[in-house]
C-alpha positions in Angstrom: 0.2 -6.1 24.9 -2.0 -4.5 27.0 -5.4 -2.7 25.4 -5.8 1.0 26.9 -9.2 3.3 26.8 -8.2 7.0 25.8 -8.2 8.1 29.0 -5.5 5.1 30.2 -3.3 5.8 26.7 -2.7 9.4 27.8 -2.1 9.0 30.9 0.3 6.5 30.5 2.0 8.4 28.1 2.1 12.0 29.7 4.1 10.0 32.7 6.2 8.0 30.6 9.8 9.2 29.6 9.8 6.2 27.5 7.5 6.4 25.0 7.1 6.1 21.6 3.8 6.3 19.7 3.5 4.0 16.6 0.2 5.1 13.7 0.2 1.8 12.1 -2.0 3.2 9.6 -2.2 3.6 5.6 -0.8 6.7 4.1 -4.3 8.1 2.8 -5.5 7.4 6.2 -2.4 9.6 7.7 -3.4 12.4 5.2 -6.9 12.8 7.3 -4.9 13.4 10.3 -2.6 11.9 13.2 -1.4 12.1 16.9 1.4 14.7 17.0 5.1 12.7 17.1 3.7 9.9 15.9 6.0 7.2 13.7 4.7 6.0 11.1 5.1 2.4 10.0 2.1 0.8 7.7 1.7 -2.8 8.6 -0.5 -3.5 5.6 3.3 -3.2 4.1 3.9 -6.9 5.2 7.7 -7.4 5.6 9.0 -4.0 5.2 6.7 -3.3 8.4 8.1 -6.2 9.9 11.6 -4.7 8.7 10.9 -1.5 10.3 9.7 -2.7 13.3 12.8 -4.6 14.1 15.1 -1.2 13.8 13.3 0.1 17.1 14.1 0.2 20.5 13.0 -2.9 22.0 13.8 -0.5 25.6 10.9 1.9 24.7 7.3 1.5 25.5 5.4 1.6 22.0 1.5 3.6 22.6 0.3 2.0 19.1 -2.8 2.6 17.1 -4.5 2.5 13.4 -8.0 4.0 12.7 -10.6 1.3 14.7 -8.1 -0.3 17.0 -7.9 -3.4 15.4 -4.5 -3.4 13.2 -2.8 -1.5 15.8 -4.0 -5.1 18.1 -2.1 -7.0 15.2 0.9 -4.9 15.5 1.3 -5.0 19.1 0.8 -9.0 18.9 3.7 -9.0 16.2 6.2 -6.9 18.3 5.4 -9.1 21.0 6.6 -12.1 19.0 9.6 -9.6 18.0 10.9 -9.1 21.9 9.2 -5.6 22.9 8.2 -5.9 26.6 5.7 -2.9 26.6 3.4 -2.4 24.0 -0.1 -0.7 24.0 -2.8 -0.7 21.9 -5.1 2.0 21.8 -9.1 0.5 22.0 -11.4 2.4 19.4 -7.9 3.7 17.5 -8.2 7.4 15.7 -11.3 7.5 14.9 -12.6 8.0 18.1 -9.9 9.9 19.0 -10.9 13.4 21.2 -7.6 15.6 21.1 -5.0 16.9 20.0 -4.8 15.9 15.8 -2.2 17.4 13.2 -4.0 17.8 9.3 
């Protein structure tokens, strides 16, 4: 896992033909907005996040964040256990997010 500023996260993403960005976020905190193309997998879900984590590409870089930065952490820790070579967690998560959001 490496932990990415704003800046770094889109950056890495705009030149990466591999990536995949993972809201690990709750559904009510969805309904206040997201990151355009985002997947959506809730890891307060326990083992059906775990579940759903383990049908992805372990090939694709995974841009990963939740509302302060600190479950998205979690999740990028467990899909390191899980075999994913390239995962990045987004520092300050959604909430200080200045961009692009869908409502």
């Amino acid at each position: 896992m490496k932990e990415l500023n704003q800046e770094e996260w889109r950056e890495k993403i705009a030149q990466d033909d591999k990536a995949v960005i993972l809201d690990v976020r709750t559904e009510e905190e969805i309904e206040e907005g997201y990151i355009p193309g985002a997947k959506m997998i809730d890891i307060y879900k326990g083992q059906e996040f775990i579940d759903e984590i383990e049908k992805l590409d372990k090939d694709k870089n995974y841009y990963v964040y939740c509302r302060s930065g600190n479950r998205s952490g979690q999740a990028c820790a467990i899909m390191d256990q899980k075999g994913f070579g390239n995962t990045y967690n987004l520092i300050g998560g959604f909430s200080n997010w200045e961009g692009e959001t869908t409502e």
